[in-house]
Structure formats: C-alpha cells, structure tokens
N, C-alpha and C positions, 0 to 999 in steps of 0.2 A: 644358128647354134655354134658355140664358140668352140673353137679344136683345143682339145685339152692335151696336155704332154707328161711323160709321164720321166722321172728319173732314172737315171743312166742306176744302172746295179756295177758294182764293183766285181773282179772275182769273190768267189764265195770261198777265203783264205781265213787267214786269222783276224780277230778283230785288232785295229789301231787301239793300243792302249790309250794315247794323246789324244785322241779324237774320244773317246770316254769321258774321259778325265772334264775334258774341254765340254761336254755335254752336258756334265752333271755340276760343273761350276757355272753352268746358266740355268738351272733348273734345281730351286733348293729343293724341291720332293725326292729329288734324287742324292742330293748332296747329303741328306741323313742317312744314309744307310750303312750300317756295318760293312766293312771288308768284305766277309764271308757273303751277305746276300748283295752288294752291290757288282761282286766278281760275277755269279751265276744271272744276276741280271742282264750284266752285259752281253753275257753270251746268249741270252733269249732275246734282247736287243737285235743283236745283228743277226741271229738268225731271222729274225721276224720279216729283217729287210729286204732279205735275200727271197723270201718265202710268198710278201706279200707285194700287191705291185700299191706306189706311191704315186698320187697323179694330183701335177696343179693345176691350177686355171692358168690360161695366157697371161691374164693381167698380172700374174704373179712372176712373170719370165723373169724381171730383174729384182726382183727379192732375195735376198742371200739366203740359202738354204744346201749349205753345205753339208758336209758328211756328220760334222759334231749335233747341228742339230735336228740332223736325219735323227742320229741315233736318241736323244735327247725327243723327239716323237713316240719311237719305238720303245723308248724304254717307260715312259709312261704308261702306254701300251699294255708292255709285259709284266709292268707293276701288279696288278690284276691280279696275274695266277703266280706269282713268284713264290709261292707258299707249299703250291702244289707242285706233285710230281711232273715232270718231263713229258710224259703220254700225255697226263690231264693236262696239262697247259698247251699242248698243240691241238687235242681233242678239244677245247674249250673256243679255242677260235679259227675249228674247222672251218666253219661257217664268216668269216673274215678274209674277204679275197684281198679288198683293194681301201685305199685309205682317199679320199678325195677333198684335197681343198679348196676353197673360196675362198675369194677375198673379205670380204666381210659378209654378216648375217642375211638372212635371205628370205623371202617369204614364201606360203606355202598357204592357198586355197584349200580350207577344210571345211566342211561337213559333217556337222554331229545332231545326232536325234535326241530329245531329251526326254524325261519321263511320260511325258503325254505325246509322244510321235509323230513333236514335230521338229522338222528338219533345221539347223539352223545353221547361216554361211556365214564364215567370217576369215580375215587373213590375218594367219597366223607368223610370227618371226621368230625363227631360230637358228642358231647359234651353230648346230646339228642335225642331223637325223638318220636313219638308217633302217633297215628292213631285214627279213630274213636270209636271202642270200644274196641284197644288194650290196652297194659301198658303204660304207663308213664316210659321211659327208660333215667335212665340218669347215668352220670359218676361222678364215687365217686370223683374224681381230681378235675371236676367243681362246685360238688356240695359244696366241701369244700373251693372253692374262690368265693361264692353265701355268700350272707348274708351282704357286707356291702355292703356303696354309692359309689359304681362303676360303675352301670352302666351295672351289669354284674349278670346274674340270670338265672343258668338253669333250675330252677323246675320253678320258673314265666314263662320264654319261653315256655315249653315245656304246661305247665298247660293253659298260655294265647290262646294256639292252640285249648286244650281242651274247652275253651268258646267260641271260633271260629266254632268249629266244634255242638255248639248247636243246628245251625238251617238247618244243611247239613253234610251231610261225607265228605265233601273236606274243606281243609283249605284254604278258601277265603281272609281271610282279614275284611268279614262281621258278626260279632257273631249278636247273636238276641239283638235287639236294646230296649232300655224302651220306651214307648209311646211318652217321650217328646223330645225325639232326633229321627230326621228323618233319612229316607236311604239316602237321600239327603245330607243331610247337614255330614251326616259321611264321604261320597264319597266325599264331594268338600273337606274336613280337610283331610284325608289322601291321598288325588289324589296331593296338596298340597305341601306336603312333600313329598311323591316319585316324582313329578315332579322335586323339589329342589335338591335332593339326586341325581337324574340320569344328571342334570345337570352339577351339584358339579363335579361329576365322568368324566361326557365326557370332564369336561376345566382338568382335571388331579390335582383339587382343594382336599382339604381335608374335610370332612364331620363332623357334627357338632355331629352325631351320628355314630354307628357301618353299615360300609357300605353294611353290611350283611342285613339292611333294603329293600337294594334297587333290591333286589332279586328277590323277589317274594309277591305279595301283603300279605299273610297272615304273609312274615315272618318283612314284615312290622309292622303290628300291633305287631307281639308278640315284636319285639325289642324296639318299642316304650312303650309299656307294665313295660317290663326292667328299659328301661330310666324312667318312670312315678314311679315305688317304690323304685328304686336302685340308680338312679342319679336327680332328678327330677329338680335341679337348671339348667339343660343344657340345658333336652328337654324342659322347660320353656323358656332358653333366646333365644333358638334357633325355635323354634314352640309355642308361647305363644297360639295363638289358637288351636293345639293340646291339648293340655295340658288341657285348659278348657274345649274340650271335653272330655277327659279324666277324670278328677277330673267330670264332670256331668254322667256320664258315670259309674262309680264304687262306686262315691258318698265319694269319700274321697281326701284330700288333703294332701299328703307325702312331701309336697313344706314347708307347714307350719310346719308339724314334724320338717322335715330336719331343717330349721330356729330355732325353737324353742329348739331343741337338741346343737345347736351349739352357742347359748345365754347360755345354762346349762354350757356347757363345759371350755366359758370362763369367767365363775363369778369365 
C-alpha cells in the first residue's frame, strides 16, 4: 500500500490575492465570474483549504501543485454552494473531510444484481468516487481536463454526490431540498430526463448529455450537475426545465456567465 502525503496548510491569514488571480487564469470556470461572486468565492476557496485535508499519491510527489492551483481545486469545489448562505455552504460539505488524488483513473471491482437476482461482476473505471463520510477520490488526468465548458467535471461529480448524500448514506438522486422546491416537483424534473435518456438509449439515438446519466439516478443528478456549471447552453437547450430547477436549486445562473464571457471574448 503506497504512503500517501498530504499538503503542508499555510497559516490560516488572509487569502494571496496573486495566487487567486493566477488560479482563475488557468481555470476558465472560474475566470467568468463577476467581481462580486468571484471575491466571496475566494474566500470559501481558501477557507475550504484550511478546513479540509488535501492528500496525493507518491507518484504525484513531482507534480507541480502549488498554492494557485490548490486554490483553483478549492475553488471549483466551492462553486457548488456559492449561491448559498455561509452556514449552508459549510453544512453542505459537513460530510467532506479529505480530497484524495490519483494519478490517473482507477478500477473498482463491482457487483450488481439485476432484475431477476442475478449477481453480475465486472470492472469498473473511474475517473472518481466517493462515499458518505469517506474521501473525495479523484484522478489527477481528469482533474486536470475539469475546469473548462465541456461538460466534463470530476470534483463537481464526485462533490455533487457529496450533497446527495446530505439527507441519507446512499446516493439517491435526492439531496435535501430548500423549502421552496418540492420532492415532487424534483421527482417529476429528473424522472423527465432519465425517462428521455433511457429512451434515446433503447432507439440506439444519441443523447443530448453524457449517457452515464442514465445509470443510475444519483449519477444522474451529479452529471446533470456537470452539465449545469461546465456546459450549461446544452443542458438548457436540451432540459430547459432542468435547468430552471437547477439555477432555483443552487441559486445561481452559469447560463448567463457562460453568455456574458462569450460577449467579453468577442468585443
């Protein structure tokens, strides 16, 4: 078993504006965001780092993983709940001790029973994974194609489980919901879309999102999660009412970033 190490913590002082700055010009998810939420980002950034422990592999010893994009992890991280209040964003990843990375994707012996009760074994590859009050395990290879509008984010995956798992130890599909959105109205918007998806699948159609949605309900949410801050024009043109739950839901709108970045880009 290989000894894993974990990252020296700085004082826990003021955050390095430079080291921000430098964070969010290697990471365009970050690099769209207004003033006003990129400032309070940052400061749930670094708190997060201070708060959670961050642990590599050995093989990872000479890989450059400096403070910029410590924070540029964390802050993707804190993308999540940056919408919500202060309490609710640190109650939200009670349950997030430790962030653990691999070099690259990894495999994982699974067993699953199917509808007539039998067992069936196969090895499975991914990218992340994570549990109810385990790590946060992810691969260095995806972490580092995570950060732009693709659609494609494995600390969001893996972290969106961790909000799943708020109100239960098994990854449902149902995290705890705000008072103004029902279990109802969650159930009929993602029953919705996995209906559409499993459809898509049975005509041998192609899916408007990653067909890894149509799995399993929570890994539904978490890829729609994905789609919602890493591609959000899709899962808009393809589930508009997703989307709306989702933007009520987290309390932010990455539709209008993404647009608003993309007016920057061609002035």
């Amino acid at each position: 078993m290989p000894s894993f190490f974990r990252l020296k913590r700085g004082s826990h002082g003021g955050l390095p504006k430079a080291d921000w700055r430098e964070a969010c010009s290697r990471v365009p998810l970050l690099a769209t965001l207004p003033e006003d939420e990129s400032r309070r980002l940052a400061g749930r950034a670094h708190d997060f780092l201070h708060r959670k422990r961050l642990t590599l592999h050995p093989a990872l010893g000479d890989t450059p993983f400096d403070p910029p994009a410590q924070l540029a992890l964390a802050g993707q991280a804190c993308l999540l709940t940056l919408g919500w209040q202060g309490h609710e964003h640190r109650e939200a990843f009670a349950n997030v001790h430790e962030i653990l990375i691999l070099p690259e994707g990894f495999s994982r012996q699974v067993e699953e029973m199917d509808e007539f009760g039998i067992v069936h074994e196969y090895s499975d590859l991914r990218a992340g994974e994570t549990s109810y009050q385990g790590p946060v395990v992810v691969s260095f290879t995806d972490l580092m194609q995570s950060g732009e509008f693709s659609g494609f984010n494995v600390l969001i995956h893996e972290l969106a489980h961790k909000l799943d798992m708020g109100n239960s130890m098994d990854i449902d599909g149902f995290p705890p919901l705000p008072r103004e959105i029902s279990a109802v109205e969650w159930h009929a918007s993602f029953s919705a879309v996995w209906e559409d998806l499993a459809a898509r699948l049975a005509r041998g159609h192609a899916t408007p999102i990653d067909d890894y949605a149509a799995s399993h309900p929570g890994e539904c949410f978490a890829v729609c999660c994905e789609y919602f801050f890493c591609d959000p024009q899709t899962l808009e043109g393809a589930y508009p009412e997703l989307y709306r739950l989702l933007q009520r839901y987290f309390n932010q709108d990455p539709l209008a970033r993404w647009a608003a970045e993309r007016r920057r880009t061609m002035l």
